[in-house]
PDBQT receptor file of N, H, CA, C and O in Angstrom, charges set to zero:
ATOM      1  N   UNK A   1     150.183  10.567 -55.382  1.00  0.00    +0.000 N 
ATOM      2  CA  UNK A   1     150.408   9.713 -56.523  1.00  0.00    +0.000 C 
ATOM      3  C   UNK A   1     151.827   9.161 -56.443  1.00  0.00    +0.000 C 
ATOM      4  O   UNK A   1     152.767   9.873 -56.088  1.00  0.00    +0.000 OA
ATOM      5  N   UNK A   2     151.991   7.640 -56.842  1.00  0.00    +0.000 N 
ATOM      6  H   UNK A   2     151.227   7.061 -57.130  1.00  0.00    +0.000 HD
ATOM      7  CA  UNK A   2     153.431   7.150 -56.498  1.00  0.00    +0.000 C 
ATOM      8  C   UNK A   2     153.738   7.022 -58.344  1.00  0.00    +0.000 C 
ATOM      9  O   UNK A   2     153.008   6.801 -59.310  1.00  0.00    +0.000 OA
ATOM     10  N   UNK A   3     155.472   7.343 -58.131  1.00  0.00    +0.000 N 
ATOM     11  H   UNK A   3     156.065   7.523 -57.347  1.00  0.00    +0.000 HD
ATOM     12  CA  UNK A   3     155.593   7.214 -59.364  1.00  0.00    +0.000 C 
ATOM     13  C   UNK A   3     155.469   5.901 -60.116  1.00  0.00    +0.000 C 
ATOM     14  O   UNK A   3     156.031   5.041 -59.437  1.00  0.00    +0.000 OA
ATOM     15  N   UNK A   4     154.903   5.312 -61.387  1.00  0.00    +0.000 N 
ATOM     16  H   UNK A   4     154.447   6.010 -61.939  1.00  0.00    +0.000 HD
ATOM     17  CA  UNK A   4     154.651   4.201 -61.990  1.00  0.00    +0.000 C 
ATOM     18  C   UNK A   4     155.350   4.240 -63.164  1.00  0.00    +0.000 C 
ATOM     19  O   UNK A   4     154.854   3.410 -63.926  1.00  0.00    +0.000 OA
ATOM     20  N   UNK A   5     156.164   4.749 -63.611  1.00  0.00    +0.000 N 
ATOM     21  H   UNK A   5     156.566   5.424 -62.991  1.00  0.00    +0.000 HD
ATOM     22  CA  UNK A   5     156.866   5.046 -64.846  1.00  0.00    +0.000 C 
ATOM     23  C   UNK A   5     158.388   5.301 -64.815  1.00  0.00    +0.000 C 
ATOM     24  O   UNK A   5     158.758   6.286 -64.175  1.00  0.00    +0.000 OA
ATOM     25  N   UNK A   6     159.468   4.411 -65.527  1.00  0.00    +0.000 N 
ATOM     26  H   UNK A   6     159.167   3.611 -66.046  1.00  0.00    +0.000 HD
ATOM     27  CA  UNK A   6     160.404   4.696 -65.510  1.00  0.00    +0.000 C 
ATOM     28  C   UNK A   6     161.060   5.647 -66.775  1.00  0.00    +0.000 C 
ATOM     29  O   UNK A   6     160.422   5.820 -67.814  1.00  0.00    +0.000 OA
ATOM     30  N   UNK A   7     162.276   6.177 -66.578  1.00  0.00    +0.000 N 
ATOM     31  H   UNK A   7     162.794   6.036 -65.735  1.00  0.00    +0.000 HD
ATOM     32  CA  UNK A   7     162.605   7.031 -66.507  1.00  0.00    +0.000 C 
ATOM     33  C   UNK A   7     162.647   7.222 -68.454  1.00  0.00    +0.000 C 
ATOM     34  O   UNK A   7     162.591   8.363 -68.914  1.00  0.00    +0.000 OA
ATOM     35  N   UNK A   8     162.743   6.038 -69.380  1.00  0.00    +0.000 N 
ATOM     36  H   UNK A   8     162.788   5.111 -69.006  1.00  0.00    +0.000 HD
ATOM     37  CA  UNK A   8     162.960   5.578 -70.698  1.00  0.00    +0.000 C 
ATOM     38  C   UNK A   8     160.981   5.710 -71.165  1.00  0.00    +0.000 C 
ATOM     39  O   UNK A   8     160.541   6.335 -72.130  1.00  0.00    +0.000 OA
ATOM     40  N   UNK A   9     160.288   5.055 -70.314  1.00  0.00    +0.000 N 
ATOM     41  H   UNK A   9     160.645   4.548 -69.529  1.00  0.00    +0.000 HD
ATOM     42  CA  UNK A   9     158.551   4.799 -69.994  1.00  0.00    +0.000 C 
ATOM     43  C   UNK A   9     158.194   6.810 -70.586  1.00  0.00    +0.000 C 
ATOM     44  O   UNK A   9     157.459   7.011 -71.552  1.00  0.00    +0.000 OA
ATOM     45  N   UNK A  10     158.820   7.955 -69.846  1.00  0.00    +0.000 N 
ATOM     46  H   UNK A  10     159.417   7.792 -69.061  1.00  0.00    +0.000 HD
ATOM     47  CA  UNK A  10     158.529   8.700 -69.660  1.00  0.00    +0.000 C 
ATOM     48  C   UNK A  10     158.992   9.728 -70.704  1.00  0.00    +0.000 C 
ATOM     49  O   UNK A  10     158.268  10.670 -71.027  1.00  0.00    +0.000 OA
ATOM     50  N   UNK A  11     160.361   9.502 -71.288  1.00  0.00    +0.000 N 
ATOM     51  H   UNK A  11     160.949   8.737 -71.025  1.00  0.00    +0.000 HD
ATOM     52  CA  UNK A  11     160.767  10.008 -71.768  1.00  0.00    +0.000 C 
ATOM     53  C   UNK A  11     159.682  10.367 -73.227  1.00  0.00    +0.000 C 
ATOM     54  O   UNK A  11     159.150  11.357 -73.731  1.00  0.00    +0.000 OA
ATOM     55  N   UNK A  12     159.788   8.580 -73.537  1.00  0.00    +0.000 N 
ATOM     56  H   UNK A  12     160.220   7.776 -73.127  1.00  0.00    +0.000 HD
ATOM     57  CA  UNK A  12     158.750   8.459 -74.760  1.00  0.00    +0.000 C 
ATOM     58  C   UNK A  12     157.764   9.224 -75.113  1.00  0.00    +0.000 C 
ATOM     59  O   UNK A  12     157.320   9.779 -76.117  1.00  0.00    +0.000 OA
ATOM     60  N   UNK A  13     157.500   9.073 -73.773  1.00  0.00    +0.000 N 
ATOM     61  H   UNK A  13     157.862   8.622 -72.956  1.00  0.00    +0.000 HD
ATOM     62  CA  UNK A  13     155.626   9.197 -73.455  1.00  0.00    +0.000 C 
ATOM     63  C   UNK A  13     155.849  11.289 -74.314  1.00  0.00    +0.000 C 
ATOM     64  O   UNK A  13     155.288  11.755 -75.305  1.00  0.00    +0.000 OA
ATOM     65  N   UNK A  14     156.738  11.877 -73.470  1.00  0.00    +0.000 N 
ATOM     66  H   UNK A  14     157.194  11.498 -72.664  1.00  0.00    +0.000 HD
ATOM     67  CA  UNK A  14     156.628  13.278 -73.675  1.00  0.00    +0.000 C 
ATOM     68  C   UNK A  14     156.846  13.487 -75.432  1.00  0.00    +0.000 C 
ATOM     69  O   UNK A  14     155.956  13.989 -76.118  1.00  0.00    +0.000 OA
ATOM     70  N   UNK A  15     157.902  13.113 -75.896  1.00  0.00    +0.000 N 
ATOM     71  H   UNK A  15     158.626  12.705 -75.339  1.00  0.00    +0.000 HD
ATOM     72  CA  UNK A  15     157.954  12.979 -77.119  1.00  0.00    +0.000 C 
ATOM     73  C   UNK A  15     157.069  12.748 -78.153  1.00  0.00    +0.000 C 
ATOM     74  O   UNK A  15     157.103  13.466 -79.153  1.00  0.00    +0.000 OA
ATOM     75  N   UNK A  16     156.204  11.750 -78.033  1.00  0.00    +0.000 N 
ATOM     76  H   UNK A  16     156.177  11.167 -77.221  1.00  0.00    +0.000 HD
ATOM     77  CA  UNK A  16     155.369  11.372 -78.837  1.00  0.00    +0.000 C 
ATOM     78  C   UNK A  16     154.530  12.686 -78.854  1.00  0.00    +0.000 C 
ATOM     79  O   UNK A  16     154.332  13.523 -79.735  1.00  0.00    +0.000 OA
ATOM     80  N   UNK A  17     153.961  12.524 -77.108  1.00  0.00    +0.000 N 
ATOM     81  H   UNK A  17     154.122  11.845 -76.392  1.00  0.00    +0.000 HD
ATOM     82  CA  UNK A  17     153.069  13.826 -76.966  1.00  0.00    +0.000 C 
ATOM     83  C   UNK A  17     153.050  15.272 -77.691  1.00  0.00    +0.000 C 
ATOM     84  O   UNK A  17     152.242  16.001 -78.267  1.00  0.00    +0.000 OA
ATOM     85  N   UNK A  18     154.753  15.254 -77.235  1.00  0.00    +0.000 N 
ATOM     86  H   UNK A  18     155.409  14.662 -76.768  1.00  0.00    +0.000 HD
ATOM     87  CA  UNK A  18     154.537  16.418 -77.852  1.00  0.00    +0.000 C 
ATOM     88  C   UNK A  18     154.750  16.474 -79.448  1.00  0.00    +0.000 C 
ATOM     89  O   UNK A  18     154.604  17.511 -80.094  1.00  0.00    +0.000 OA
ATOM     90  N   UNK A  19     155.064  15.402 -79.929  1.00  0.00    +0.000 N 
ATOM     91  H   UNK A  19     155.182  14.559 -79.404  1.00  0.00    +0.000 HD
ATOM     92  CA  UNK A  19     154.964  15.084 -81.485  1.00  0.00    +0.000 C 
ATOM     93  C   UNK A  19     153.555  15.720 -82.319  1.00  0.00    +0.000 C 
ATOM     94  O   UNK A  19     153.363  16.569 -83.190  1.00  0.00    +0.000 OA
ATOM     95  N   UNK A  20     152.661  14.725 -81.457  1.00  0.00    +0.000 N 
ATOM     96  H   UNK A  20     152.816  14.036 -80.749  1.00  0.00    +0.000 HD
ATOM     97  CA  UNK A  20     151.369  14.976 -81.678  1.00  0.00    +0.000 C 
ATOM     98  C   UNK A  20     150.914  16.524 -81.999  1.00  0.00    +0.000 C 
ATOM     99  O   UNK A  20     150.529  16.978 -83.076  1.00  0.00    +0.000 OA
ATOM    100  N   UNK A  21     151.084  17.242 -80.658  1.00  0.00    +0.000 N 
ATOM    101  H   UNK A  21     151.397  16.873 -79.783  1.00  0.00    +0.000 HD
ATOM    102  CA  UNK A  21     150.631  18.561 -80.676  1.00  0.00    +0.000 C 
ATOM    103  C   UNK A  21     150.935  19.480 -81.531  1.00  0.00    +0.000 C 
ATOM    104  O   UNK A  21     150.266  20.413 -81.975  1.00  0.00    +0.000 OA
ATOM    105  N   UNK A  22     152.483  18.992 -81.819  1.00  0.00    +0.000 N 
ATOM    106  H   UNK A  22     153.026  18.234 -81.458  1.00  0.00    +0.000 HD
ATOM    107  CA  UNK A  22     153.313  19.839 -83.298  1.00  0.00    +0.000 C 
ATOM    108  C   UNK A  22     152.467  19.556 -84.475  1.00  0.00    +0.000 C 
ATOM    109  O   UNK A  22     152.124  20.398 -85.306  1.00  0.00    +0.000 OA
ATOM    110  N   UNK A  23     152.114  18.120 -84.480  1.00  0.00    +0.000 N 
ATOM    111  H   UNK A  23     152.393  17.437 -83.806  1.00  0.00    +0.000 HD
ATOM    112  CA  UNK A  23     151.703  17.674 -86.191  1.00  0.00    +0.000 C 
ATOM    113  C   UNK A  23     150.401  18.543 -85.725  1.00  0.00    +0.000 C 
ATOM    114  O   UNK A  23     150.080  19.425 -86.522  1.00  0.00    +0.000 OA
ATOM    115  N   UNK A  24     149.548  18.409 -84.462  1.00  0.00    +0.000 N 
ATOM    116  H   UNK A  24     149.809  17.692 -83.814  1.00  0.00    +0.000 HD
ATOM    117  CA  UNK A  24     148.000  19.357 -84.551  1.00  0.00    +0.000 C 
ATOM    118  C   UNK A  24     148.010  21.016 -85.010  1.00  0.00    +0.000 C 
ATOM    119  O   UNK A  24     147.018  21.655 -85.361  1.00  0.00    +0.000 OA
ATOM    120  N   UNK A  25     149.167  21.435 -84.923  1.00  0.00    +0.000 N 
ATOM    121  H   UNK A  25     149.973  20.916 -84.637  1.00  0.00    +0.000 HD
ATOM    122  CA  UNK A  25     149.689  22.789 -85.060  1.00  0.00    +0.000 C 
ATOM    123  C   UNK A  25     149.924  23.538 -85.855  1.00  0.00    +0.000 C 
ATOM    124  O   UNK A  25     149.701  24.732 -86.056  1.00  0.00    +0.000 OA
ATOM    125  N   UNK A  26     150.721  22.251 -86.635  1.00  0.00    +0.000 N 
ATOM    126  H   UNK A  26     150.902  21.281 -86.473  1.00  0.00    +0.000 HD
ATOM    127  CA  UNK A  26     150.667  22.691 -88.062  1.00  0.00    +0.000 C 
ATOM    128  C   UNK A  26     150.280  22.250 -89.162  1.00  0.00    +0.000 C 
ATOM    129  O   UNK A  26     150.664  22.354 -90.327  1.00  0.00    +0.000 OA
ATOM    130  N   UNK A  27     148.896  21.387 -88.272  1.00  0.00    +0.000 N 
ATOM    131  H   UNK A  27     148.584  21.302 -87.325  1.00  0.00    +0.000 HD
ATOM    132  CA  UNK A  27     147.932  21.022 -89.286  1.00  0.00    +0.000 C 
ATOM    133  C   UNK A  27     148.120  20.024 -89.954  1.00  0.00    +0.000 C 
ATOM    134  O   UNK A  27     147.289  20.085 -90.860  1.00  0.00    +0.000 OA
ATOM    135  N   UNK A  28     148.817  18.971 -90.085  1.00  0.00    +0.000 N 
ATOM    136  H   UNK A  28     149.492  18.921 -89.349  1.00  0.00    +0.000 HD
ATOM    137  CA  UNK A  28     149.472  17.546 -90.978  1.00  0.00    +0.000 C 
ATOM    138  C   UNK A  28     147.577  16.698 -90.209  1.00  0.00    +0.000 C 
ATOM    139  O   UNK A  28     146.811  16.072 -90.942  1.00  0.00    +0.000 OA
ATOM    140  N   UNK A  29     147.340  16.924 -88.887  1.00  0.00    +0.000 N 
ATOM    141  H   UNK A  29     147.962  17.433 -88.292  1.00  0.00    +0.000 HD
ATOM    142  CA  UNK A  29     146.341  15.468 -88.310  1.00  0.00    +0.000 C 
ATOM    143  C   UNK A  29     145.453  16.711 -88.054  1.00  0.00    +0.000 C 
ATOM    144  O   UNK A  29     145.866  17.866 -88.149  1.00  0.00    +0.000 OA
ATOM    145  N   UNK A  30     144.230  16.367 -87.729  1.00  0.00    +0.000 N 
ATOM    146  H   UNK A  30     143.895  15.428 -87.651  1.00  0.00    +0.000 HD
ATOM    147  CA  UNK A  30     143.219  17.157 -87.334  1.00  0.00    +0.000 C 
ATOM    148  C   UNK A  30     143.142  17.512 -86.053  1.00  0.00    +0.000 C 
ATOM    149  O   UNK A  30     144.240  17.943 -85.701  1.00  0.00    +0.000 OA
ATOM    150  N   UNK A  31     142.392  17.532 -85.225  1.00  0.00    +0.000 N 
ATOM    151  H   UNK A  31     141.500  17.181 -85.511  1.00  0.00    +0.000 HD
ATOM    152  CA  UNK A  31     142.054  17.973 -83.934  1.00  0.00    +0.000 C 
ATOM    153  C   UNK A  31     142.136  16.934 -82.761  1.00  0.00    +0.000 C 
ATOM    154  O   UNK A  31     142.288  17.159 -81.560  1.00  0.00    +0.000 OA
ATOM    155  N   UNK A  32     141.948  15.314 -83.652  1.00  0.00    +0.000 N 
ATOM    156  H   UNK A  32     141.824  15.131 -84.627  1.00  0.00    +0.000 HD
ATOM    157  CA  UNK A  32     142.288  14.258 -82.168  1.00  0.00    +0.000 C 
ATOM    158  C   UNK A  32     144.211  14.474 -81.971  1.00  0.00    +0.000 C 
ATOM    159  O   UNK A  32     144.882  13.829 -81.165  1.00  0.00    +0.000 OA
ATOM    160  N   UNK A  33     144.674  15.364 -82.783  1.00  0.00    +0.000 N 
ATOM    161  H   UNK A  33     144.129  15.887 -83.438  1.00  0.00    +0.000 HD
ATOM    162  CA  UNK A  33     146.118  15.002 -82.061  1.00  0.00    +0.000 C 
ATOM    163  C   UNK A  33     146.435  15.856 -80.394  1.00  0.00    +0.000 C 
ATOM    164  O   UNK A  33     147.308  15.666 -79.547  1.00  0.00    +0.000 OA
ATOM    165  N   UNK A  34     145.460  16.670 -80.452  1.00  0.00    +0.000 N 
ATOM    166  H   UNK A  34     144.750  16.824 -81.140  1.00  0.00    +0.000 HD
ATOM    167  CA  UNK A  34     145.286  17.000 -79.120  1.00  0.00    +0.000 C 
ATOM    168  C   UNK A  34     145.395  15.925 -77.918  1.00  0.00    +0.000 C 
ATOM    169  O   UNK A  34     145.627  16.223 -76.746  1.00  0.00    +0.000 OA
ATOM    170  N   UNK A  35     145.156  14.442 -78.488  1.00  0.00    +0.000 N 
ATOM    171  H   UNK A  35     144.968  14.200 -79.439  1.00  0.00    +0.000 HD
ATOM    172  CA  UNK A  35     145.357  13.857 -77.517  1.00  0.00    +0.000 C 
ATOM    173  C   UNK A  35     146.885  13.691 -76.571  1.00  0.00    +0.000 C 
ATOM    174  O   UNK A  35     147.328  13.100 -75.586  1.00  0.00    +0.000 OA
ATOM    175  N   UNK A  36     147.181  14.386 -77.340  1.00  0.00    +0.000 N 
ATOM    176  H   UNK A  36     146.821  14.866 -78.140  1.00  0.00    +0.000 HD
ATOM    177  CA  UNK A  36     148.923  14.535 -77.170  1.00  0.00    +0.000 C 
ATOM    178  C   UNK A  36     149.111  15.026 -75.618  1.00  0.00    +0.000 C 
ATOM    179  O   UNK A  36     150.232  14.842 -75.145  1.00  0.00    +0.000 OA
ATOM    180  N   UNK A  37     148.458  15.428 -75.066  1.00  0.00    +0.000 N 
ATOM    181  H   UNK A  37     147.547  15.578 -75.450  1.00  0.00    +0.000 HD
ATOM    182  CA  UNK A  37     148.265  16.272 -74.318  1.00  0.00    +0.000 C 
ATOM    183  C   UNK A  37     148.225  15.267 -72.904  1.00  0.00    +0.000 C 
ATOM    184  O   UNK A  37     148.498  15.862 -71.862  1.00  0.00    +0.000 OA
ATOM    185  N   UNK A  38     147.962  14.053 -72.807  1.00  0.00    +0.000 N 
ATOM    186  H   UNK A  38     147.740  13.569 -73.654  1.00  0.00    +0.000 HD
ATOM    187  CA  UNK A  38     147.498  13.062 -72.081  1.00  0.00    +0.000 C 
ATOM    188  C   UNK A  38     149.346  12.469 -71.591  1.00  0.00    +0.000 C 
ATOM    189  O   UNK A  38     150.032  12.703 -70.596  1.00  0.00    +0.000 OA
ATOM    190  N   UNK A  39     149.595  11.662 -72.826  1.00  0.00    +0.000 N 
ATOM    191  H   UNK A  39     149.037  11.472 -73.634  1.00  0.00    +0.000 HD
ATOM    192  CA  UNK A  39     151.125  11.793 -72.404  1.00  0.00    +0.000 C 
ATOM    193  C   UNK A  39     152.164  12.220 -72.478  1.00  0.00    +0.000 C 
ATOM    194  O   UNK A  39     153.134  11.468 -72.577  1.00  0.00    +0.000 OA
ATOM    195  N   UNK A  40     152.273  13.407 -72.456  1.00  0.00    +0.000 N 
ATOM    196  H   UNK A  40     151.485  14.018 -72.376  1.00  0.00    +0.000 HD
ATOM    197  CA  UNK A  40     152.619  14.389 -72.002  1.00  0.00    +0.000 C 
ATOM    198  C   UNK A  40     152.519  15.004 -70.434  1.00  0.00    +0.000 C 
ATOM    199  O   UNK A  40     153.535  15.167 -69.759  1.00  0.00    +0.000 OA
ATOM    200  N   UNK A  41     151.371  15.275 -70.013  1.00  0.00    +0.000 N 
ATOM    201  H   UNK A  41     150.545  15.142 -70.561  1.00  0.00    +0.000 HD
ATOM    202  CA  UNK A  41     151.349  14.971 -68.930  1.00  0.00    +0.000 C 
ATOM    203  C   UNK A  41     151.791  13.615 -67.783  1.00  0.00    +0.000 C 
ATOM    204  O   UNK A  41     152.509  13.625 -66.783  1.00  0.00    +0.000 OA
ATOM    205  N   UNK A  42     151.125  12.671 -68.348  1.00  0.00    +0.000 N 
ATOM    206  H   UNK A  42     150.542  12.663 -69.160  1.00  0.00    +0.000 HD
ATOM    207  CA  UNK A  42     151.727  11.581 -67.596  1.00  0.00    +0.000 C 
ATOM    208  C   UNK A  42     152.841  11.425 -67.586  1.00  0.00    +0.000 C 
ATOM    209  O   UNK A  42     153.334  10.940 -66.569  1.00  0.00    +0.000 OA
ATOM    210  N   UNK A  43     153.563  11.719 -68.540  1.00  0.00    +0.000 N 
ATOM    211  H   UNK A  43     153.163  12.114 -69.367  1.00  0.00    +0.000 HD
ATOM    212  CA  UNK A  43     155.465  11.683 -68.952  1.00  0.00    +0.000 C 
ATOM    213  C   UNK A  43     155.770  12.203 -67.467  1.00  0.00    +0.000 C 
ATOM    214  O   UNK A  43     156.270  11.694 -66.464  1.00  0.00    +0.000 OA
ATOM    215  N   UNK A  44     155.038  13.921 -67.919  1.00  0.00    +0.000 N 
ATOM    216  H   UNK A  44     154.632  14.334 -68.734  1.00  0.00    +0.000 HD
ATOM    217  CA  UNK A  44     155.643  14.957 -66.402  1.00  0.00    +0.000 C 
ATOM    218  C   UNK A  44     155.383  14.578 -65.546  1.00  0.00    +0.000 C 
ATOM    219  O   UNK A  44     156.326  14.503 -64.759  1.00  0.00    +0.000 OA
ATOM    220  N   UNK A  45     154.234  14.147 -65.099  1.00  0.00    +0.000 N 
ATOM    221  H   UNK A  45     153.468  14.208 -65.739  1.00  0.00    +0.000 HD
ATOM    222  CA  UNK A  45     154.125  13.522 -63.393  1.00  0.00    +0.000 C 
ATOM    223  C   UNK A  45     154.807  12.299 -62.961  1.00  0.00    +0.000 C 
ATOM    224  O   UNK A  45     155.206  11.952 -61.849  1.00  0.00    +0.000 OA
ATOM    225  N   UNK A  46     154.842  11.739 -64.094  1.00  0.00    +0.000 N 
ATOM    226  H   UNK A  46     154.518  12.021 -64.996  1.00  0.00    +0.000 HD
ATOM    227  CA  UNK A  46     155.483  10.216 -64.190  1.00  0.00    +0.000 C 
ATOM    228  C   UNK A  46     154.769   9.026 -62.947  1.00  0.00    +0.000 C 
ATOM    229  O   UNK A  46     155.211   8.205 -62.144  1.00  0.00    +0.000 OA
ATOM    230  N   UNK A  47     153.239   9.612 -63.449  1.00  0.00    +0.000 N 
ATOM    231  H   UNK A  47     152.881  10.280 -64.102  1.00  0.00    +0.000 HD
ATOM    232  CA  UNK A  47     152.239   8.669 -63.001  1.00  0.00    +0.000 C 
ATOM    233  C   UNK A  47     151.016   8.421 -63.993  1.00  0.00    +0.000 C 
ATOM    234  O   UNK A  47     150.207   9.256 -64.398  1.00  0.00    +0.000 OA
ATOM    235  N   UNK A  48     151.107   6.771 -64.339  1.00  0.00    +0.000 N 
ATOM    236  H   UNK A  48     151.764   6.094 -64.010  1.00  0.00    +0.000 HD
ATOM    237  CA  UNK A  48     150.307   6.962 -65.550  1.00  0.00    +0.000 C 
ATOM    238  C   UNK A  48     148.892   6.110 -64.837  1.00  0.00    +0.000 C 
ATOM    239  O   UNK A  48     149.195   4.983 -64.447  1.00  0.00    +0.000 OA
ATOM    240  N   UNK A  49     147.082   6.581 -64.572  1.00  0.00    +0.000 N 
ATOM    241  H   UNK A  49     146.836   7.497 -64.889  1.00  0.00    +0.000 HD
ATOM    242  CA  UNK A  49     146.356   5.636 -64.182  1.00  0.00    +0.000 C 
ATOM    243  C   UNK A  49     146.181   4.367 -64.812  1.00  0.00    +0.000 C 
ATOM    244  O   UNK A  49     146.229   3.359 -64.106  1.00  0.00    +0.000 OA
ATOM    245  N   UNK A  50     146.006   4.282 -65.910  1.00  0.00    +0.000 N 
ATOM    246  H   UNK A  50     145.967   5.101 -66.484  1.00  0.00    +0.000 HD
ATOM    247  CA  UNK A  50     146.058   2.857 -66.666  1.00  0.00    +0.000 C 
ATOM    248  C   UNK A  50     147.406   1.852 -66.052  1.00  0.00    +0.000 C 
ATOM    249  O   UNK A  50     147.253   0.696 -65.656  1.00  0.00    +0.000 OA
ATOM    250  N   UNK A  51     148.294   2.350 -66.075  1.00  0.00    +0.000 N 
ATOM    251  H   UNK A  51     148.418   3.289 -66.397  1.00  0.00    +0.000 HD
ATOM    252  CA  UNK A  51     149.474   0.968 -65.019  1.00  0.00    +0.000 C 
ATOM    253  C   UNK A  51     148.886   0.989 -63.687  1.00  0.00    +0.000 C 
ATOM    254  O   UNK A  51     149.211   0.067 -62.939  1.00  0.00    +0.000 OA
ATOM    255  N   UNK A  52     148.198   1.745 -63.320  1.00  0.00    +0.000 N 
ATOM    256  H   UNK A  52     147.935   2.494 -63.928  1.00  0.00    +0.000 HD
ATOM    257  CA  UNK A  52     147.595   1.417 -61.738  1.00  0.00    +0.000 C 
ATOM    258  C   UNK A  52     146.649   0.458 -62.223  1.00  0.00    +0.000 C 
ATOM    259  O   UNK A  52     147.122  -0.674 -62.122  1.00  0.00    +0.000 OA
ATOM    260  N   UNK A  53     145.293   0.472 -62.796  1.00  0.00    +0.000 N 
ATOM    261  H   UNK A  53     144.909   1.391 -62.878  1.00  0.00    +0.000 HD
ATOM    262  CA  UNK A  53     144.872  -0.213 -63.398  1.00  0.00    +0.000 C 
ATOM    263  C   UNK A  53     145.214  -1.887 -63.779  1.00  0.00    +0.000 C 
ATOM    264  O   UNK A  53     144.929  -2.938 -63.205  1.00  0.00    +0.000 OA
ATOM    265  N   UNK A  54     145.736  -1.663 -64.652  1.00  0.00    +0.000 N 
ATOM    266  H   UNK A  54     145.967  -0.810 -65.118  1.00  0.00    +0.000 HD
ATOM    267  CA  UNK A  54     146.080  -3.163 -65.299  1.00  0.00    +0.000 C 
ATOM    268  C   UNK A  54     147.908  -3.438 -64.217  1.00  0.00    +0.000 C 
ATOM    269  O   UNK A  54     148.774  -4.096 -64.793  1.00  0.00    +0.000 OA
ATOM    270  N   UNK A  55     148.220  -2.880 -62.786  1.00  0.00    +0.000 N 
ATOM    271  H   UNK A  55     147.516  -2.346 -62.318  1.00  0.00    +0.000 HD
ATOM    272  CA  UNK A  55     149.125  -3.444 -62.010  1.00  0.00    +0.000 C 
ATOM    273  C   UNK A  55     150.191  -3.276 -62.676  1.00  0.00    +0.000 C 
ATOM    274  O   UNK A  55     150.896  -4.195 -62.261  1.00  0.00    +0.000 OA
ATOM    275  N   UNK A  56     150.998  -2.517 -63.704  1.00  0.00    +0.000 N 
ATOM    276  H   UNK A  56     150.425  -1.770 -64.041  1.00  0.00    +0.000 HD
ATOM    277  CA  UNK A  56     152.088  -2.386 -64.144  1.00  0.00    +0.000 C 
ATOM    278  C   UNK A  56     152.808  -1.305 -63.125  1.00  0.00    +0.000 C 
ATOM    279  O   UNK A  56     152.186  -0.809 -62.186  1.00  0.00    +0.000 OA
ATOM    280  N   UNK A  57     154.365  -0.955 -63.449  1.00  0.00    +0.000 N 
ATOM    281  H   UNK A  57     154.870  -1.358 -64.212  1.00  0.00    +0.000 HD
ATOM    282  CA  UNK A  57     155.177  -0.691 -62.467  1.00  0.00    +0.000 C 
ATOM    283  C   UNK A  57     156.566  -0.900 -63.677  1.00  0.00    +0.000 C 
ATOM    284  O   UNK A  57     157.060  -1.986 -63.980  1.00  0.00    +0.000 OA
ATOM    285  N   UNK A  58     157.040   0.640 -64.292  1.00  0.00    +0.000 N 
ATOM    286  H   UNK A  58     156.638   1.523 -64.046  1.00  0.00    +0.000 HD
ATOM    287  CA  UNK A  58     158.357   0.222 -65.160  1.00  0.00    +0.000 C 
ATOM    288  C   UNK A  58     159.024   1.488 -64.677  1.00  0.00    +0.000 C 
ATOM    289  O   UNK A  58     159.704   2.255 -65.357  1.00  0.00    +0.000 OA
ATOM    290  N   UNK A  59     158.625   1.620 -62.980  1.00  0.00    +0.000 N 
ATOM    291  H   UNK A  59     158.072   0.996 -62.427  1.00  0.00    +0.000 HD
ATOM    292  CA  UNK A  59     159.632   2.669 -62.423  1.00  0.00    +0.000 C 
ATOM    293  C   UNK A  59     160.954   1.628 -61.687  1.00  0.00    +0.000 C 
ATOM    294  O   UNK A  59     160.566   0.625 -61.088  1.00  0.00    +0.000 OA
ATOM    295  N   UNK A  60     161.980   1.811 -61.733  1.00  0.00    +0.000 N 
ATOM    296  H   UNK A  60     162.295   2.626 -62.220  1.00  0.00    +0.000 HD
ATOM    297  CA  UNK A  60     163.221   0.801 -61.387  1.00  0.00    +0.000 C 
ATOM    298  C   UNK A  60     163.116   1.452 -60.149  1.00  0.00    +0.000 C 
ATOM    299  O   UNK A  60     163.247   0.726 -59.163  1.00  0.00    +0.000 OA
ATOM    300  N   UNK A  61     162.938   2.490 -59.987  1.00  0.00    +0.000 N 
ATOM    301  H   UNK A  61     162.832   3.079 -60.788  1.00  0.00    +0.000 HD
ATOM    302  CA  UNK A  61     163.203   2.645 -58.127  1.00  0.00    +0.000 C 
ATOM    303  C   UNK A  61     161.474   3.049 -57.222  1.00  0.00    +0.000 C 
ATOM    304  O   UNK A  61     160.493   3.413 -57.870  1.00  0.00    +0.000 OA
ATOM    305  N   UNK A  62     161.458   2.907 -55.951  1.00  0.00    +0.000 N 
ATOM    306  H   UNK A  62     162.255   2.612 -55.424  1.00  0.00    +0.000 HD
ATOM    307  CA  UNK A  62     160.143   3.114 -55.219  1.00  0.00    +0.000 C 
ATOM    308  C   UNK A  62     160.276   4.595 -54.992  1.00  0.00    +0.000 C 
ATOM    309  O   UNK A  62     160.843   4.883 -53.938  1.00  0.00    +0.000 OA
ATOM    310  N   UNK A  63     159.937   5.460 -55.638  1.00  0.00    +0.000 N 
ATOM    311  H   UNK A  63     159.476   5.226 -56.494  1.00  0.00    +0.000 HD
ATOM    312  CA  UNK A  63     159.803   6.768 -55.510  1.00  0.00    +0.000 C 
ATOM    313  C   UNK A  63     158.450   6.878 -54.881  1.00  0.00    +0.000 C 
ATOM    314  O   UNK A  63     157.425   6.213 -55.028  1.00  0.00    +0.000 OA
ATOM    315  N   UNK A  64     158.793   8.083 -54.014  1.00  0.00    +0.000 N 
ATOM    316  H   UNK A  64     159.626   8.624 -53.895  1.00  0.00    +0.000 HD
ATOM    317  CA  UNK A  64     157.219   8.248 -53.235  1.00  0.00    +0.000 C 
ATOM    318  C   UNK A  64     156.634   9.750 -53.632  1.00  0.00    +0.000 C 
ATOM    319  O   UNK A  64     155.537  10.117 -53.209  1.00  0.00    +0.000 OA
TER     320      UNK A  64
């Protein structure tokens, strides 16, 4: 997997994620905040399939 996500792209991504999982935790959203879980991961690998997909690329350097 090549990285597709820059470094601001990724940061977000974990944050939100893990936003999500907190509000699922302690109960504020129901059970879809599990989706949290999606970017979050992609944050960490810092490969997201949907920018492969639709050809996006907001990594500033060619990391392999």
């Amino acid at each position: 997997m090549k990285c597709n996500e820059g470094g601001i792209d990724r940061g977000l991504r974990i944050i939100v994620g893990l936003a999500l999982i907190g509000l699922t935790l302690a109960g504020t959203i129901g059970v879809w905040g599990w989706i949290g879980v999606v970017p979050v991961l992609t944050g960490v690998f810092g490969f997201c399939p949907a920018y492969t997909l639709l050809g996006m690329n907001t990594c500033s350097t060619d990391k392999k």
